[in-house]
C-alpha positions in Angstrom: 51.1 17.3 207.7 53.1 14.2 209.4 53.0 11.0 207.7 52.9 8.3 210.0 52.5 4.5 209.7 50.4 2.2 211.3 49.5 -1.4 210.9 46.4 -3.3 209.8 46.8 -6.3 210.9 48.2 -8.9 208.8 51.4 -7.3 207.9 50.0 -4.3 205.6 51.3 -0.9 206.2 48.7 2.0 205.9 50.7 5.5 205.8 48.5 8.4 206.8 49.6 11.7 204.7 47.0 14.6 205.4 43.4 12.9 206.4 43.5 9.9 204.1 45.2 6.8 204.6 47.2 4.9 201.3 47.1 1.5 201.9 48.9 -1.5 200.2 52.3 0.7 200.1 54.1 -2.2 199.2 52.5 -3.0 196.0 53.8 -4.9 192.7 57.5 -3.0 191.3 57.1 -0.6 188.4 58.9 -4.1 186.1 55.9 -6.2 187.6 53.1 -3.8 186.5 55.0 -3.1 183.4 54.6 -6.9 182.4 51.4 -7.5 183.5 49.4 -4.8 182.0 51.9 -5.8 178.6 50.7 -9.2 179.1 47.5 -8.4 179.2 47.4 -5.8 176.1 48.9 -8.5 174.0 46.0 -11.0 175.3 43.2 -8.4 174.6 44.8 -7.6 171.3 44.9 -11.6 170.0 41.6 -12.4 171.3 39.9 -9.2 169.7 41.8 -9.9 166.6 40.5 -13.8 166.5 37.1 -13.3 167.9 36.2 -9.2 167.1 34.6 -8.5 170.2 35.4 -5.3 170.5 34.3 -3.9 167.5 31.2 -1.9 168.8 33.4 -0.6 172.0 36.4 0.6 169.3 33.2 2.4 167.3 32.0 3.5 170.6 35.2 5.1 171.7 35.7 6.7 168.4 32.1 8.4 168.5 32.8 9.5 172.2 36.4 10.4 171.7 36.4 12.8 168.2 35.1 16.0 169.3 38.4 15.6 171.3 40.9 14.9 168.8 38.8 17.4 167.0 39.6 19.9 169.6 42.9 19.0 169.9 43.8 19.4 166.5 42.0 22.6 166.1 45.6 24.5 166.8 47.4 23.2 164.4 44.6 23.8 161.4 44.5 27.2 162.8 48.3 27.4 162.6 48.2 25.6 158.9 46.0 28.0 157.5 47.1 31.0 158.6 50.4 29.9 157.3 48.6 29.1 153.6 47.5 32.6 154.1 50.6 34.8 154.7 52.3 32.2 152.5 49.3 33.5 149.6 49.9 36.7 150.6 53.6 37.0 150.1 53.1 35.5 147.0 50.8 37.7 145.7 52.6 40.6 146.8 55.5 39.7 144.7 53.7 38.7 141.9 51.9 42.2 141.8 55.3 44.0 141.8 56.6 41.9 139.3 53.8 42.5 137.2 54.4 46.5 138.0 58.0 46.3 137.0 56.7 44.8 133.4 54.6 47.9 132.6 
């Protein structure tokens, strides 16, 4: 699949890879976007924090969003409590033979 340019008129540069063409190439450096999405975090984060707009779209998220995290945690409570159990299980072991040696 080639990859050739062409132009749009007005100086942008559309590169063709496969059957789509990417245009705006040329956009804002990784630095630029790093600032302006920081830029705007920080606004969103003072305004909710003065005016709480966002209160019903953070409850919203976390209604949508905990089966997820539920999910996601799921292996590490698996891992937990199998560890509780072979943990348990070692310990009874060596409490039984202890108690054997007494008798």
């Amino acid at each position: 699949q080639a990859t050739q340019g062409h132009s749009t008129g007005g100086g942008a540069v559309a590169v063709v890879v496969g059957n789509h063409a990417k245009f705006f190439v040329r956009g804002p450096s990784a630095f630029a976007r790093l600032i302006m999405f920081a830029t705007l975090s920080l606004l969103l984060i003072a305004s909710d924090a003065r005016f709480s707009y966002l209160s019903e779209v953070r409850q919203s998220a976390v209604s949508l969003l905990s089966p997820f995290q539920w999910l996601a945690n799921r292996p590490v409570v698996l891992y937990n409590d199998l560890s509780d159990f072979f943990t348990s299980q070692a310990n009874l072991r060596a409490e039984v033979k202890r108690l054997n040696s007494q008798n």
